[in-house]
PDB file with one MODEL, atoms N, CA, C and O in Angstrom:
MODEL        1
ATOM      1  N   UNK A   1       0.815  -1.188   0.000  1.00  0.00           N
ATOM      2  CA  UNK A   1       0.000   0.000   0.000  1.00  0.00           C
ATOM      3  C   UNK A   1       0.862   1.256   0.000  1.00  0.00           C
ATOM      4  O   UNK A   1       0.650   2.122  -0.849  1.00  0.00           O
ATOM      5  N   UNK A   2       1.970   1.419   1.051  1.00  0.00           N
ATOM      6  CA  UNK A   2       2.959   2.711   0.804  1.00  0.00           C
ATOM      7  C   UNK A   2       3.547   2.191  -0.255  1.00  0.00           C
ATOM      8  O   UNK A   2       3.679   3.193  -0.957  1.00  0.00           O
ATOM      9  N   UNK A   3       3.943   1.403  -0.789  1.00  0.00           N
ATOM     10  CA  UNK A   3       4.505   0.984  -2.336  1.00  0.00           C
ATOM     11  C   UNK A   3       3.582   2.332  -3.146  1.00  0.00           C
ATOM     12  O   UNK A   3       3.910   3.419  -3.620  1.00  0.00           O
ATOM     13  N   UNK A   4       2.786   1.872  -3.056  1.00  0.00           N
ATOM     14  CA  UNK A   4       1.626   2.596  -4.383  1.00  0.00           C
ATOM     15  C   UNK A   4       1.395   4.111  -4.111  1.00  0.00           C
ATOM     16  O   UNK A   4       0.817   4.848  -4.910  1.00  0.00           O
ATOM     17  N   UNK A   5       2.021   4.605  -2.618  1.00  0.00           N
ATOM     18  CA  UNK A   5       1.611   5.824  -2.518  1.00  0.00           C
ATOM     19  C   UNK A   5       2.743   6.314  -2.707  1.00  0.00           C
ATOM     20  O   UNK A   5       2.617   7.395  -3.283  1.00  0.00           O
ATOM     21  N   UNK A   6       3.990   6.011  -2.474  1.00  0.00           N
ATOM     22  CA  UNK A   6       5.317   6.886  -2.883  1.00  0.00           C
ATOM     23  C   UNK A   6       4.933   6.665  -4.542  1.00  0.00           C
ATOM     24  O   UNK A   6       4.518   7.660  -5.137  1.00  0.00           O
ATOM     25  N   UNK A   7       5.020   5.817  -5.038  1.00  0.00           N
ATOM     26  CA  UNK A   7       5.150   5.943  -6.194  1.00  0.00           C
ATOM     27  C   UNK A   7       3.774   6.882  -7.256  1.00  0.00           C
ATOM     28  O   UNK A   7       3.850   7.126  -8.460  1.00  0.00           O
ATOM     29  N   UNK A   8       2.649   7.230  -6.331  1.00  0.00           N
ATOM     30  CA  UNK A   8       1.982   8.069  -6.874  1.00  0.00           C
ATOM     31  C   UNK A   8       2.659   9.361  -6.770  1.00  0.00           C
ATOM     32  O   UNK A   8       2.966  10.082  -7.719  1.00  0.00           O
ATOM     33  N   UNK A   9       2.856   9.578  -5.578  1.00  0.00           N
ATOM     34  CA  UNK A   9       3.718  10.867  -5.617  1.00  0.00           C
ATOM     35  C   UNK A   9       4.412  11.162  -6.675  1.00  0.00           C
ATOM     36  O   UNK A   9       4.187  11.907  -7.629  1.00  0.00           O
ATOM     37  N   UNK A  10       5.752  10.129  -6.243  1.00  0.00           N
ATOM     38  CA  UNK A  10       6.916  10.054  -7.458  1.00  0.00           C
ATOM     39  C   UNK A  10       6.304  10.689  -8.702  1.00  0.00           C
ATOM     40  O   UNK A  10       6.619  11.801  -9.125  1.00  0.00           O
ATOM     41  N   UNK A  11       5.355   9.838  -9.272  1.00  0.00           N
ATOM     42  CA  UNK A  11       5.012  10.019 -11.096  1.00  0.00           C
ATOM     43  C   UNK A  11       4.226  11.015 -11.346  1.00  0.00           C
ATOM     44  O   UNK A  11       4.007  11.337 -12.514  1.00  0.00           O
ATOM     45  N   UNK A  12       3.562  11.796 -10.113  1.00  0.00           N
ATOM     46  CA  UNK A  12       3.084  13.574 -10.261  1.00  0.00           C
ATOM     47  C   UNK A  12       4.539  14.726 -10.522  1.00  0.00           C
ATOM     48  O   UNK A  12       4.438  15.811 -11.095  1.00  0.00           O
ATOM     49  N   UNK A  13       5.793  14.175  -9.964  1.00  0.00           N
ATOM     50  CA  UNK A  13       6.245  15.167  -9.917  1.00  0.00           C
ATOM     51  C   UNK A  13       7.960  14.983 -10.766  1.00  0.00           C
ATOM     52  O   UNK A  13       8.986  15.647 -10.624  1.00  0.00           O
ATOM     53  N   UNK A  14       7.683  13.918 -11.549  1.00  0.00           N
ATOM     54  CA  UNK A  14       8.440  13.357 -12.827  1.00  0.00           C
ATOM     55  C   UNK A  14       8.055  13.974 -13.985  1.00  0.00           C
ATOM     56  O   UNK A  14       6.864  14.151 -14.239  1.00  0.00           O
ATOM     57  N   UNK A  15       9.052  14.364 -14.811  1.00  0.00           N
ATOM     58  CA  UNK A  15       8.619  14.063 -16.642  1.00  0.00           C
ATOM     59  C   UNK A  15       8.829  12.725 -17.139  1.00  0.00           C
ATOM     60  O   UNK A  15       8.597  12.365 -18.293  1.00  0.00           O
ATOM     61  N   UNK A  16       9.257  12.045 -16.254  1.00  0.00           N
ATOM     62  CA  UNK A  16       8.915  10.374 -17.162  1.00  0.00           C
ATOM     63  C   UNK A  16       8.065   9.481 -16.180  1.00  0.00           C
ATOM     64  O   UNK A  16       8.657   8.566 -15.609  1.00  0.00           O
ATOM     65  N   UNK A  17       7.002   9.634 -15.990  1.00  0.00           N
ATOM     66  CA  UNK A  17       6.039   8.600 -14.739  1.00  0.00           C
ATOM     67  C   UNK A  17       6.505   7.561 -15.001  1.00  0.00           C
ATOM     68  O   UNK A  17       7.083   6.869 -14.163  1.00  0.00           O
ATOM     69  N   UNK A  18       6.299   7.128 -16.619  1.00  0.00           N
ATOM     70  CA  UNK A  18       6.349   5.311 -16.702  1.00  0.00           C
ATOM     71  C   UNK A  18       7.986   5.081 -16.223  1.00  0.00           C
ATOM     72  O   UNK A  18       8.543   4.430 -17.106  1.00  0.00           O
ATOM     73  N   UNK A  19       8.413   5.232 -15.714  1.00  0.00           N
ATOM     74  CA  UNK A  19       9.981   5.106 -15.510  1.00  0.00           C
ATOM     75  C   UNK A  19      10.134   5.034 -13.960  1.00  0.00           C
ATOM     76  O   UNK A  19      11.320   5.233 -13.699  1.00  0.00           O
ATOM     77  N   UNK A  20       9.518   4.860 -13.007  1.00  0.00           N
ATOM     78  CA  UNK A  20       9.069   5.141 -11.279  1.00  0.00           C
ATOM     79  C   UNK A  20       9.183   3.787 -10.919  1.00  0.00           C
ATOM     80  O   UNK A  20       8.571   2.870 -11.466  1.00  0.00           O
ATOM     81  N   UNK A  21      10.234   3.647  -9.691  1.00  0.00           N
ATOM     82  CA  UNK A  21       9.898   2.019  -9.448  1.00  0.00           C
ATOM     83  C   UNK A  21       9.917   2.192  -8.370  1.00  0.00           C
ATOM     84  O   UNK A  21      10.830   2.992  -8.165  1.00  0.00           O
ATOM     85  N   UNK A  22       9.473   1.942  -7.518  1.00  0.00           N
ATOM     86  CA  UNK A  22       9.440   1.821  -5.804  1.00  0.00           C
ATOM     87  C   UNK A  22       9.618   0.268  -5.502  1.00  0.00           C
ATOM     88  O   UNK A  22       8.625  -0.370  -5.851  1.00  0.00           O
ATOM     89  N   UNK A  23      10.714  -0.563  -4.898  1.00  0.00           N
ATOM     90  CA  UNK A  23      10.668  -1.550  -3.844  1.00  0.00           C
ATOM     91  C   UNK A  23      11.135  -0.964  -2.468  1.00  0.00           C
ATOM     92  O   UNK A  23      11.670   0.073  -2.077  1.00  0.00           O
ATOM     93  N   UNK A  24      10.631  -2.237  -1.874  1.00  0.00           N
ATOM     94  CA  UNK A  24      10.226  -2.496  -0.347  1.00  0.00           C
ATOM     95  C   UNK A  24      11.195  -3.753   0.213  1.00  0.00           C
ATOM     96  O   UNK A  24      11.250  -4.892  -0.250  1.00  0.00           O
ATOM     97  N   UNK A  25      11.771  -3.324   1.089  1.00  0.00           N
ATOM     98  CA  UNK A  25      12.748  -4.649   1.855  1.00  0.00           C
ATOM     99  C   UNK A  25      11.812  -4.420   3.229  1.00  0.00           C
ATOM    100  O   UNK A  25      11.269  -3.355   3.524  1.00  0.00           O
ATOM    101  N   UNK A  26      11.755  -5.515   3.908  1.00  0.00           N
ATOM    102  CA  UNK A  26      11.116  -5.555   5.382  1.00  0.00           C
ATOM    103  C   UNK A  26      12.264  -6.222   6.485  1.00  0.00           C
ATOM    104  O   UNK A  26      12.937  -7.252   6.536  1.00  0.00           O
ATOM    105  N   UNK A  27      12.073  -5.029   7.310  1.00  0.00           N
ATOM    106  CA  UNK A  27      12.281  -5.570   8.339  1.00  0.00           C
ATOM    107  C   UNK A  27      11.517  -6.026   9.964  1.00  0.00           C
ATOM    108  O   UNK A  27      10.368  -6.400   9.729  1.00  0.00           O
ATOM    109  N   UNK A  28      11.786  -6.084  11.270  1.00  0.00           N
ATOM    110  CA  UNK A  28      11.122  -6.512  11.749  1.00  0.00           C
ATOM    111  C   UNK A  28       9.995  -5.460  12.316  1.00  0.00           C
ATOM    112  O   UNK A  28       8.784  -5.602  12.488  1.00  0.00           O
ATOM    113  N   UNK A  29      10.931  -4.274  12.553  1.00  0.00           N
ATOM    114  CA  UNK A  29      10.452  -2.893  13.040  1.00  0.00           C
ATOM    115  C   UNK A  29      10.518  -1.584  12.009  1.00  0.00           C
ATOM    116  O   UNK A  29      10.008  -0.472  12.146  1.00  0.00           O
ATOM    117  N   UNK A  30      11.198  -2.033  11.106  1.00  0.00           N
ATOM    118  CA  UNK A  30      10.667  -0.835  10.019  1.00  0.00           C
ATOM    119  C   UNK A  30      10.887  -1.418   8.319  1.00  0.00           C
ATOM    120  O   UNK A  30      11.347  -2.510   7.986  1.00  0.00           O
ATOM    121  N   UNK A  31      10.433  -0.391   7.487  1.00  0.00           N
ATOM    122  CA  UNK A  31      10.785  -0.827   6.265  1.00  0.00           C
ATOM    123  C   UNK A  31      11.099   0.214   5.571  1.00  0.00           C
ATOM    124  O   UNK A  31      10.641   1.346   5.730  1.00  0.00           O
ATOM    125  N   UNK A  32      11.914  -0.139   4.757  1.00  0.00           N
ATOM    126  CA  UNK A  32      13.376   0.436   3.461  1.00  0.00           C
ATOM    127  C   UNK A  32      12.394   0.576   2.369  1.00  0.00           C
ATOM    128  O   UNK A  32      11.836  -0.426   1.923  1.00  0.00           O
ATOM    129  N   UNK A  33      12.178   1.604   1.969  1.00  0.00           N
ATOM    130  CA  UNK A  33      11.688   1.695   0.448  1.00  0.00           C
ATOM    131  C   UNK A  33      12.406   2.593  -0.539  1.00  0.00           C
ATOM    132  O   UNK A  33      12.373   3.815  -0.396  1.00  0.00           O
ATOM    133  N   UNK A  34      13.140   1.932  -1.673  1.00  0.00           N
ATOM    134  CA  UNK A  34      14.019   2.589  -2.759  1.00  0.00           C
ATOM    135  C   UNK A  34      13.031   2.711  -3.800  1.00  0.00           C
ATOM    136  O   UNK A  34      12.545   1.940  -4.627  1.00  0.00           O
ATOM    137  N   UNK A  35      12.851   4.266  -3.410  1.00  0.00           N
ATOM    138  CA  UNK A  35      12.422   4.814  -5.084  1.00  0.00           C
ATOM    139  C   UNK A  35      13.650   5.216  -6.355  1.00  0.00           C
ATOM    140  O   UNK A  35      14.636   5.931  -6.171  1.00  0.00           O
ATOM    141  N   UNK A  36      13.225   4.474  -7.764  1.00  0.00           N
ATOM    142  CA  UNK A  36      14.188   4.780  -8.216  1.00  0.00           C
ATOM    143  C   UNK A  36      14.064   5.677  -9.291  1.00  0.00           C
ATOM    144  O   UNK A  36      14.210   4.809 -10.152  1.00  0.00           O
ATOM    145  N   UNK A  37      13.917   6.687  -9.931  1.00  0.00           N
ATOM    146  CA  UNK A  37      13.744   7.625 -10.939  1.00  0.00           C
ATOM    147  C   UNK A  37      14.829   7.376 -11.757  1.00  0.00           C
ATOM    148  O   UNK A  37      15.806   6.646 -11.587  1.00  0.00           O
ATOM    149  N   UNK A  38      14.256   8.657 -13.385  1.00  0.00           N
ATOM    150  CA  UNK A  38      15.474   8.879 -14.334  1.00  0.00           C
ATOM    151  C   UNK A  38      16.764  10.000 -13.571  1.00  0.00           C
ATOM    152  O   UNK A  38      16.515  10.588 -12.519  1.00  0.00           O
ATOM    153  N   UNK A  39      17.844  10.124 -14.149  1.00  0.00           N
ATOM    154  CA  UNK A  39      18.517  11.129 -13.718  1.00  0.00           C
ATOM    155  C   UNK A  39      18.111  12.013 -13.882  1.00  0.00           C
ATOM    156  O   UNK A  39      18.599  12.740 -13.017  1.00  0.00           O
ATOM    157  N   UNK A  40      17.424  12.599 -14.499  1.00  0.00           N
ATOM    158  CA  UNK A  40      17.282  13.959 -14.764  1.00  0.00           C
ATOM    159  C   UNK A  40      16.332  14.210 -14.307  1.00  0.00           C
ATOM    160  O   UNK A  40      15.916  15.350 -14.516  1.00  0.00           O
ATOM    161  N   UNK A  41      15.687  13.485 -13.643  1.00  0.00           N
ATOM    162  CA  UNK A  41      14.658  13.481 -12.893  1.00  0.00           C
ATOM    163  C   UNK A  41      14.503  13.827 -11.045  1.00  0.00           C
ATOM    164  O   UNK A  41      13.564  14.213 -10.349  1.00  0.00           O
ATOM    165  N   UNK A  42      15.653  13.530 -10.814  1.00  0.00           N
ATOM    166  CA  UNK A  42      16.535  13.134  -9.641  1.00  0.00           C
ATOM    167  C   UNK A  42      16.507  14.829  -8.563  1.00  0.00           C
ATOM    168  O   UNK A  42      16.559  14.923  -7.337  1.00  0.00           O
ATOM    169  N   UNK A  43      16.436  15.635  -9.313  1.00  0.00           N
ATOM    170  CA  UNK A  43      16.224  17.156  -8.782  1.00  0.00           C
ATOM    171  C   UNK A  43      14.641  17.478  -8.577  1.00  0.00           C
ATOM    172  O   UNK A  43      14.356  18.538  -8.020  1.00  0.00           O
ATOM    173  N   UNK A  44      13.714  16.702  -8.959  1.00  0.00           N
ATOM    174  CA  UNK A  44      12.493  17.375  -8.811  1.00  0.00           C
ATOM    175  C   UNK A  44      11.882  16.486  -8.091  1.00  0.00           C
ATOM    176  O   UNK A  44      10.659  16.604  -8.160  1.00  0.00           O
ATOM    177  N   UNK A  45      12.379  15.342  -7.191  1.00  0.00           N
ATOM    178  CA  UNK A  45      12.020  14.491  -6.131  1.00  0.00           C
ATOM    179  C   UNK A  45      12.694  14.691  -5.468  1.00  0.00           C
ATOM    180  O   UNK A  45      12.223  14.347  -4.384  1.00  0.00           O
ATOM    181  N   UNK A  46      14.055  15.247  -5.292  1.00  0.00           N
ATOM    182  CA  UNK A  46      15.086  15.719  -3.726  1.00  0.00           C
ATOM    183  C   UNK A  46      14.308  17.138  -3.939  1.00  0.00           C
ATOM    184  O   UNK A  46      13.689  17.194  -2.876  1.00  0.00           O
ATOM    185  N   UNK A  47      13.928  18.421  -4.721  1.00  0.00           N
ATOM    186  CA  UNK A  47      13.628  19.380  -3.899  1.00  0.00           C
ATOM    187  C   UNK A  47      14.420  20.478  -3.792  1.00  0.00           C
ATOM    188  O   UNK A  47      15.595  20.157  -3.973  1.00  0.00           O
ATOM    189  N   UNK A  48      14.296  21.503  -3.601  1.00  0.00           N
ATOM    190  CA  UNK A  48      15.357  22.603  -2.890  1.00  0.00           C
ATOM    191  C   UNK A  48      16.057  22.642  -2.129  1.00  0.00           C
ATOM    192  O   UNK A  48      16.217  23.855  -1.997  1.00  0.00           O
ATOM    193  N   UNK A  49      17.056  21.882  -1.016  1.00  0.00           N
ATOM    194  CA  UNK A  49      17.392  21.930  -0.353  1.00  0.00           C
ATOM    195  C   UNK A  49      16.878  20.139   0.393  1.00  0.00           C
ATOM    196  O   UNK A  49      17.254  19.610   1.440  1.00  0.00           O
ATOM    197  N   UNK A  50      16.274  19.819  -0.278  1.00  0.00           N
ATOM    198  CA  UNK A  50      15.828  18.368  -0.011  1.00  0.00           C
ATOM    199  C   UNK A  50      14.390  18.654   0.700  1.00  0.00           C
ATOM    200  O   UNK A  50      13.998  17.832   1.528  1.00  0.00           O
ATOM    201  N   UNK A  51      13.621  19.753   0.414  1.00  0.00           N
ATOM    202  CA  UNK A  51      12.705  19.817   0.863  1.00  0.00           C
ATOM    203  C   UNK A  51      11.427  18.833  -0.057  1.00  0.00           C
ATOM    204  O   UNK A  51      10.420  18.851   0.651  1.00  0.00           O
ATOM    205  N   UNK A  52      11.301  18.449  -0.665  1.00  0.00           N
ATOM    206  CA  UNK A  52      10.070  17.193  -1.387  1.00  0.00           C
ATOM    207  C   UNK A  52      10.414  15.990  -0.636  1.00  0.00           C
ATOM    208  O   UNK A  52       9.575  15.337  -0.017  1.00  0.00           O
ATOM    209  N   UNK A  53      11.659  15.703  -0.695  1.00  0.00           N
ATOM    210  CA  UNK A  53      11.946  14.391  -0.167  1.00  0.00           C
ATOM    211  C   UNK A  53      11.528  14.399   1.454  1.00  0.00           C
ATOM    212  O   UNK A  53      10.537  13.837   1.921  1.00  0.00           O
ATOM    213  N   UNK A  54      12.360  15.047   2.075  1.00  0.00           N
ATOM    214  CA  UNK A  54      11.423  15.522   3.350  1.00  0.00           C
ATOM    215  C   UNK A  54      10.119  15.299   3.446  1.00  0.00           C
ATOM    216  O   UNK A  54       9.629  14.413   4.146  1.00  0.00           O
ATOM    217  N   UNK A  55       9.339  16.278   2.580  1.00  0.00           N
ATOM    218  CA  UNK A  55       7.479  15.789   3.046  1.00  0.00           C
ATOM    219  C   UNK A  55       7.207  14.354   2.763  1.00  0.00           C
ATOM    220  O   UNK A  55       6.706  13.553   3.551  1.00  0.00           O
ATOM    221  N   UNK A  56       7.588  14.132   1.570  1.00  0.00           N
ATOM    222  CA  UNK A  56       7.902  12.568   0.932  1.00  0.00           C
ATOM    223  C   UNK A  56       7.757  11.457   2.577  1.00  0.00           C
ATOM    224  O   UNK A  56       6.797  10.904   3.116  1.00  0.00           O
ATOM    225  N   UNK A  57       9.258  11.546   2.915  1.00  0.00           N
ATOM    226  CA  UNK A  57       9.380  10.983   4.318  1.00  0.00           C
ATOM    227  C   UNK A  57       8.649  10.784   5.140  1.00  0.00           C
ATOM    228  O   UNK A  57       8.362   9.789   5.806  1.00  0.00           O
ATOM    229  N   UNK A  58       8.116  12.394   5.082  1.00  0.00           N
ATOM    230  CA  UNK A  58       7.278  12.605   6.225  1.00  0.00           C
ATOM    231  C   UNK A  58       5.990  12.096   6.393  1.00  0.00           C
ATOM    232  O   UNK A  58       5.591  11.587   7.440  1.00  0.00           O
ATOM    233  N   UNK A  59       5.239  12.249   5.224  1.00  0.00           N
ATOM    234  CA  UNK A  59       4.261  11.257   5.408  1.00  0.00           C
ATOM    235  C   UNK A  59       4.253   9.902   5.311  1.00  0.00           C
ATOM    236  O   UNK A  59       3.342   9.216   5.774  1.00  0.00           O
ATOM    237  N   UNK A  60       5.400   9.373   4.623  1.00  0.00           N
ATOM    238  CA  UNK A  60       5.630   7.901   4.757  1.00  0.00           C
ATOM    239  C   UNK A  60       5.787   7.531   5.916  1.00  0.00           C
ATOM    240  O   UNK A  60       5.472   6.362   6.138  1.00  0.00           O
ATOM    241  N   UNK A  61       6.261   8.267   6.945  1.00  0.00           N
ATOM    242  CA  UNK A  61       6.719   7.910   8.573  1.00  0.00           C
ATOM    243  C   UNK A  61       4.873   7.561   8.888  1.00  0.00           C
ATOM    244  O   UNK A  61       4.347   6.484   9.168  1.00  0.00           O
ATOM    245  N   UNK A  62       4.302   8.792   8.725  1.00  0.00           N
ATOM    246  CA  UNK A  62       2.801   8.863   9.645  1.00  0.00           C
ATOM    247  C   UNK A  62       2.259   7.523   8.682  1.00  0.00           C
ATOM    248  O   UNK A  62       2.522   6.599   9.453  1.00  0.00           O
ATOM    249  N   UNK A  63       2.070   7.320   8.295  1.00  0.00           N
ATOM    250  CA  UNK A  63       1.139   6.071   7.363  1.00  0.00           C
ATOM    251  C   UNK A  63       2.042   4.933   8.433  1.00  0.00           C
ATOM    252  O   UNK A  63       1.439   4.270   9.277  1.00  0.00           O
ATOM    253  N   UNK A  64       3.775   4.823   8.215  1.00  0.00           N
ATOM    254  CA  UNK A  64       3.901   3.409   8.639  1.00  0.00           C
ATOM    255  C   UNK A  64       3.714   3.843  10.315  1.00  0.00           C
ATOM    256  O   UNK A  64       3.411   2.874  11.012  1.00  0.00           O
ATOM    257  N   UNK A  65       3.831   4.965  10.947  1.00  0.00           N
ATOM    258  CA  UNK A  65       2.974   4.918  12.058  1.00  0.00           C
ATOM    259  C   UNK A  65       2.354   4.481  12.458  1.00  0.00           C
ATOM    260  O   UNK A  65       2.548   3.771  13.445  1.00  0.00           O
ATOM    261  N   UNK A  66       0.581   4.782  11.565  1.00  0.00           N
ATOM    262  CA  UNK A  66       0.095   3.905  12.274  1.00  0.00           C
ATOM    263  C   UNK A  66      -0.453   2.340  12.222  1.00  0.00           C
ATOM    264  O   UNK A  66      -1.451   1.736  12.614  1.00  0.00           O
ATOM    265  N   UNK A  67       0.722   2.042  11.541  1.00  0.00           N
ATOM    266  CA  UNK A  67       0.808   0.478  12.210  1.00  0.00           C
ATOM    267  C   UNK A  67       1.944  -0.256  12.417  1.00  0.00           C
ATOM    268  O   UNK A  67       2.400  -1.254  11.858  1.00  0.00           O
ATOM    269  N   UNK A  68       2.401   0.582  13.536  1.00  0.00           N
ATOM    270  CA  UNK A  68       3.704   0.897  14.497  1.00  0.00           C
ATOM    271  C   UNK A  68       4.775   0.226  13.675  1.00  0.00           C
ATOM    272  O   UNK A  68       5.141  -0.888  14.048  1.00  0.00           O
ATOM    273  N   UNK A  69       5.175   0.618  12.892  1.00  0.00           N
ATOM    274  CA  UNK A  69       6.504   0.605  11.907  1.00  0.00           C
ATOM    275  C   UNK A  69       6.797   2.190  12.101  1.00  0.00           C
ATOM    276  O   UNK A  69       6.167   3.216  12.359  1.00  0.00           O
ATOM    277  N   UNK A  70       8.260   1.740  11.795  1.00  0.00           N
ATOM    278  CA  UNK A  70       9.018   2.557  10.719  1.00  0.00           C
ATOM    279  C   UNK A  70       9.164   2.390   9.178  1.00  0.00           C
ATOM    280  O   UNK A  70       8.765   1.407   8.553  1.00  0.00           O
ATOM    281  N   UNK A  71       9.751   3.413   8.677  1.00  0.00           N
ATOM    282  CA  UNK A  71      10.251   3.351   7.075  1.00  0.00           C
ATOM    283  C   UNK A  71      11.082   4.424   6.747  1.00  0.00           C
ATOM    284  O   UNK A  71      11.187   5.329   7.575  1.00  0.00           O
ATOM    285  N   UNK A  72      11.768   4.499   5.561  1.00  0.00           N
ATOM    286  CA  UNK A  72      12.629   5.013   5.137  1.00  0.00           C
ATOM    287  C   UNK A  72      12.209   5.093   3.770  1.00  0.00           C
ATOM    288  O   UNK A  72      11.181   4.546   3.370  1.00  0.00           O
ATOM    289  N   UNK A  73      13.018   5.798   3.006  1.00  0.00           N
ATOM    290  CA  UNK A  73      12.971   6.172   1.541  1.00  0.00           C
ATOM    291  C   UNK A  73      14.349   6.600   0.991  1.00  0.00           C
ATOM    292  O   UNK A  73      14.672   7.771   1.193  1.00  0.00           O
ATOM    293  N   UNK A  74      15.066   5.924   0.428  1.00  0.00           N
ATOM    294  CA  UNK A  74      16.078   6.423  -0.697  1.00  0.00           C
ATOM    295  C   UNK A  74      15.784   6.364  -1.836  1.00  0.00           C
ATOM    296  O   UNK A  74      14.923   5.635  -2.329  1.00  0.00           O
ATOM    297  N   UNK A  75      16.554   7.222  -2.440  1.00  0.00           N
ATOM    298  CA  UNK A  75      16.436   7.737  -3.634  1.00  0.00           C
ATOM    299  C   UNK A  75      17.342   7.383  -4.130  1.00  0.00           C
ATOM    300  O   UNK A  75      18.440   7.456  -3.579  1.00  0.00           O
ATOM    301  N   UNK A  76      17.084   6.650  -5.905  1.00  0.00           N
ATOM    302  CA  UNK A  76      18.412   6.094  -6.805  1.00  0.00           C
ATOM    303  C   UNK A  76      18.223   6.906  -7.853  1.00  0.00           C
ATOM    304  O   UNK A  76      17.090   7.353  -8.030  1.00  0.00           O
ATOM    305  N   UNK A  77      19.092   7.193  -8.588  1.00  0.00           N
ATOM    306  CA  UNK A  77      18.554   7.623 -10.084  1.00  0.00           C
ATOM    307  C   UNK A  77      19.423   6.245 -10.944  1.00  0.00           C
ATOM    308  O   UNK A  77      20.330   5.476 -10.626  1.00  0.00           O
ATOM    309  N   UNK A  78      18.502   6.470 -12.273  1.00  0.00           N
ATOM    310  CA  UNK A  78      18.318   5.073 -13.076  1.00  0.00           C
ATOM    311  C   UNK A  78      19.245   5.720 -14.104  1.00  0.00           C
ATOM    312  O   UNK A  78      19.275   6.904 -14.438  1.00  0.00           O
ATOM    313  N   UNK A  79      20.055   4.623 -14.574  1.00  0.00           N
ATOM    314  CA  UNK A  79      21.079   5.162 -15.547  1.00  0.00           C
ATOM    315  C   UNK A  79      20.630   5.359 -16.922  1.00  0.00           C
ATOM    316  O   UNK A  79      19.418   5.574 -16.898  1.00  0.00           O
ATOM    317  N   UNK A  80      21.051   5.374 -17.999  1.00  0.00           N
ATOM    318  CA  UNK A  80      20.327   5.036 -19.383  1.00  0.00           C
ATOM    319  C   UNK A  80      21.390   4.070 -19.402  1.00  0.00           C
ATOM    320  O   UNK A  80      22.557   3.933 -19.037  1.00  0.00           O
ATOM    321  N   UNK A  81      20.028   3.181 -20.264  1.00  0.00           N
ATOM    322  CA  UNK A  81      21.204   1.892 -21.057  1.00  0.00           C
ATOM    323  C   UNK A  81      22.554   2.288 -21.797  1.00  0.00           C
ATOM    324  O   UNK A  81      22.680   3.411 -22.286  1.00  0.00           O
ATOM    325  N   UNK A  82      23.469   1.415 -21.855  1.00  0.00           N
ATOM    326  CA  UNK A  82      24.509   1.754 -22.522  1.00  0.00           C
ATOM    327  C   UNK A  82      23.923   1.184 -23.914  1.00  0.00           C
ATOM    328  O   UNK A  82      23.121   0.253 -23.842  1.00  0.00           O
ATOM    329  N   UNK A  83      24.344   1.783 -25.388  1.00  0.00           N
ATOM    330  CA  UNK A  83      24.508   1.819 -26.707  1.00  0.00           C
ATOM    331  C   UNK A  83      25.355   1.053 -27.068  1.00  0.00           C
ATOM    332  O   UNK A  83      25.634   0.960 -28.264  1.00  0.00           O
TER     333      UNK A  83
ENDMDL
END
């Protein structure tokens, strides 16, 4: 379910949506979620100062709140294929 909500975020605030991958690693007390975007994409999901990613976080914390988890969110950027 936070799978589907970072990654709604993510693809509002991309020029390439179809390109958005969000996984999930679990652990016992929290969970890791790597969103991965294009590079050039990579500035308009960190933010000004890292302020998107921040709210990003931030509501990912309150959701796995309340059902007493944690979580996290990193950010990858996706290479282009090599030619």
């Amino acid at each position: 379910m936070l799978t589907d909500f970072i990654a709604f975020i993510a693809k509002h605030l991309v020029e390439h949506p179809e390109e958005v991958q969000v996984t999930c690693s679990n652990d016992e007390k929290a969970d890791t979620y790597t969103l991965t975007v294009p590079k050039e994409d990579l500035g308009r999901i960190i933010g000004k100062k890292g302020h998107t990613i921040k709210a990003m976080r931030a509501l990912a914390n309150a959701v796995s709140a309340r059902h007493g988890k944690r979580c996290s969110i990193t950010v990858k950027g996706l290479s282009e294929p090599d030619e």
